[in-house]
Each structure stands twice: as structure tokens, then as C-alpha cells.
C-alpha positions as CSV (number, residue, x, y, z in Angstrom):
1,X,112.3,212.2,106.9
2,X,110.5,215.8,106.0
3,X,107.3,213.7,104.4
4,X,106.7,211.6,107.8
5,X,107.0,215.1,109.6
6,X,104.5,216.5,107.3
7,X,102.1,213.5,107.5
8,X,102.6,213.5,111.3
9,X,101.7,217.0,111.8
10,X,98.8,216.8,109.0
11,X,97.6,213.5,111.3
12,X,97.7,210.9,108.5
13,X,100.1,208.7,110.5
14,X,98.4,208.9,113.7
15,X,97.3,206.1,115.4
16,X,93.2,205.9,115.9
17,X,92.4,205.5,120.2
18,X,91.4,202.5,121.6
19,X,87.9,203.5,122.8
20,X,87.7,204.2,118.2
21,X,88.8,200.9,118.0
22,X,86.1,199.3,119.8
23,X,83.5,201.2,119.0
24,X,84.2,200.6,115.1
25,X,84.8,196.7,115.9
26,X,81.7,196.6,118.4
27,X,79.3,199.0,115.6
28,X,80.9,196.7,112.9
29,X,79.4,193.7,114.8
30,X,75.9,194.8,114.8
31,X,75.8,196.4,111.5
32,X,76.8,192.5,110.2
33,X,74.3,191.2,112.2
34,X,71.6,193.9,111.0
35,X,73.0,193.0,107.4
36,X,72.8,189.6,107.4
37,X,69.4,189.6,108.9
38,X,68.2,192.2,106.6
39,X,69.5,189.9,103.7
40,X,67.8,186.8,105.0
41,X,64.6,188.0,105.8
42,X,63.9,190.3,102.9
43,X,63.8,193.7,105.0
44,X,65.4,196.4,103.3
45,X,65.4,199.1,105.7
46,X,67.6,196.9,108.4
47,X,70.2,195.7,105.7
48,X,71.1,199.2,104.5
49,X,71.0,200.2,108.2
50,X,73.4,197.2,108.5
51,X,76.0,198.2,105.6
52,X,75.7,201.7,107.0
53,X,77.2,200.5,110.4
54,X,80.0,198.5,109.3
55,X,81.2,201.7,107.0
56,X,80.5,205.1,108.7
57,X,83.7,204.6,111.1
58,X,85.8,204.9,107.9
59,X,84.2,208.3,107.2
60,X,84.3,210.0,111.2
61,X,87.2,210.6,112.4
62,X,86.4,211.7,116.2
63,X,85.3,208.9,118.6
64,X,82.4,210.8,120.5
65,X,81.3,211.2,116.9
66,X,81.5,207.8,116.0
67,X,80.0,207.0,119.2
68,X,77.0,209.3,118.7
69,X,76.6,208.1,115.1
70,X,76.5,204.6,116.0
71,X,74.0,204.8,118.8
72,X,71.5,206.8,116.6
73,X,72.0,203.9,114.0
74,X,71.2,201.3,116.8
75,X,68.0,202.9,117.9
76,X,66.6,203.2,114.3
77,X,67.9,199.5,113.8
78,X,66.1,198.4,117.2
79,X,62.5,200.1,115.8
80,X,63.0,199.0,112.1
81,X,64.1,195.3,113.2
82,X,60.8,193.5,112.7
């Protein structure tokens, strides 16, 4: 019972908000798309931007973070697209 007080307290076992949720689900989306697209049409620069979407929410733990991350992503993907 001490080791789930200590990984409480340390926040390993804490549960991730909802808005983190869809945000990683909703980045995770485009960066597939951007993937996929990148893949099919040769274009390096939006199929890295594409794997880089669907992993950075592993890697940032606060949402506005991810949030911020993800839209910075986006815009690069929008002007890199074609």
C-alpha cells in the first residue's frame, strides 16, 4: 500500500484530463493523415511532421503544452503540405 502512495504522490498513477485526451487523440489524427500523405506522395518534410504528431503527446506532460505544441506542428504542416 506505501508504493501506490508513493507513485500517487510522485504522479505516476494519475489519470491524464480529458481536454489531454482529445487533444492527443485529435493531434494523433492529423499527424496519421500528414503521415500517410507524406508516405504516398514522396514528401518528406510532411511525413516526419506526421510521426512527430502522433508521438510528442507521450513526451509533454501539461495539456496547454501539448496544445501549444500541436498547433505549431499544424501550421508548419498546413505551409509544407504541397
Amino acid at each position: 500500500m506505501d508504493a501506490i502512495k508513493a507513485l500517487e504522490s510522485s504522479g505516476l498513477l494519475t489519470m491524464p484530463s480529458p481536454a489531454y485526451i482529445v487533444g492527443a487523440i485529435l493531434f494523433g489524427i492529423v499527424g496519421l493523415v500528414a503521415w500517410r500523405h507524406g508516405k504516398k506522395a514522396e514528401l518528406p518534410t510532411p511525413k516526419w511532421l506526421g510521426l512527430a504528431l502522433m508521438l510528442y503527446p507521450y513526451a509533454v506532460p501539461q495539456t496547454w503544452l501539448m496544445y501549444l505544441v500541436g498547433v505549431v506542428l499544424c501550421a508548419w504542416l498546413a505551409l509544407k503540405w504541397n
